[in-house]
N, C-alpha and C positions, 0 to 999 in steps of 0.2 A: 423495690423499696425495702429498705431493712429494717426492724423492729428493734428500739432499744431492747436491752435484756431484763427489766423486769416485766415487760410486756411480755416477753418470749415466753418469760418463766412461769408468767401468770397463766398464760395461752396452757403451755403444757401440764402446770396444775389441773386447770379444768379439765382438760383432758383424762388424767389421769383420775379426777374422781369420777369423772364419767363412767370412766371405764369403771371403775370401785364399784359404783351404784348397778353398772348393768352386772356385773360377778353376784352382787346379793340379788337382782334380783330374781338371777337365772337359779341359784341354790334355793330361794325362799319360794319360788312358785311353782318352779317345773322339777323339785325332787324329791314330792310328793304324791300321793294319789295313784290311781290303780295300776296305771301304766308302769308306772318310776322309774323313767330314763336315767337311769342314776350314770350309768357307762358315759350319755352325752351331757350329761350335765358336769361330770369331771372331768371329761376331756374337754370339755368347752371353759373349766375353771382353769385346770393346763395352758391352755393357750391363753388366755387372757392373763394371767402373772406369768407368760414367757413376754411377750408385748409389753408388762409394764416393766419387767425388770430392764428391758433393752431403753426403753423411754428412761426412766430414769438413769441406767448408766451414760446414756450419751447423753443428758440433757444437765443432769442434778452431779455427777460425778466427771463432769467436762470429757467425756473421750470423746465427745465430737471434735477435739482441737486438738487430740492427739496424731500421735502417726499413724500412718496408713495398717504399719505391723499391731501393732495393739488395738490398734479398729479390729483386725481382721481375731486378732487374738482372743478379743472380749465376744463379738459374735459365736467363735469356735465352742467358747465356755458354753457359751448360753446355748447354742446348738445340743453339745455334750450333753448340757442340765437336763434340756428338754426330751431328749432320748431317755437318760436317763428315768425322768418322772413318768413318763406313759410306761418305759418298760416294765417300773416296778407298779406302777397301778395295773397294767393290762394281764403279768404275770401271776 
């Protein structure tokens, strides 16, 4: 069964603040206190806006209708990005 597209859209909204809401909450409760996982709390922010930016480009910026090559093209970026952000956090 197919879902018209403001269903779809709405679905991945929710999603996405979901996702929002768990980023604050990981920053606002576990990057405090004696421990301060501060290393997985940014690598855990990391991953969670590599996740939303892919959901948003395939969802909000349509390259799910695109070609295969710009499929593959916009993952490669976002791959890139993501090496890129840990290597300059972890360096």
């Amino acid at each position: 069964m197919t879902r018209s597209a403001p269903v779809t859209l709405l679905l991945v909204w929710a999603a996405l603040a979901g996702i929002t809401l768990l980023a604050w909450w990981i920053g606002a409760h576990h990057g405090s206190g004696p421990l301060r996982p501060q290393a997985a709390v940014a690598l855990s922010a990391i991953a969670i806006t590599i996740v939303k930016v892919r959901i948003i480009m395939r969802e909000f910026m349509e390259v799910k209708h695109a070609p295969p090559l710009l499929k593959r093209i916009t993952d490669a970026w976002l791959a890139l990005f993501a090496v890129g952000m840990l290597a300059a956090y972890l360096i």
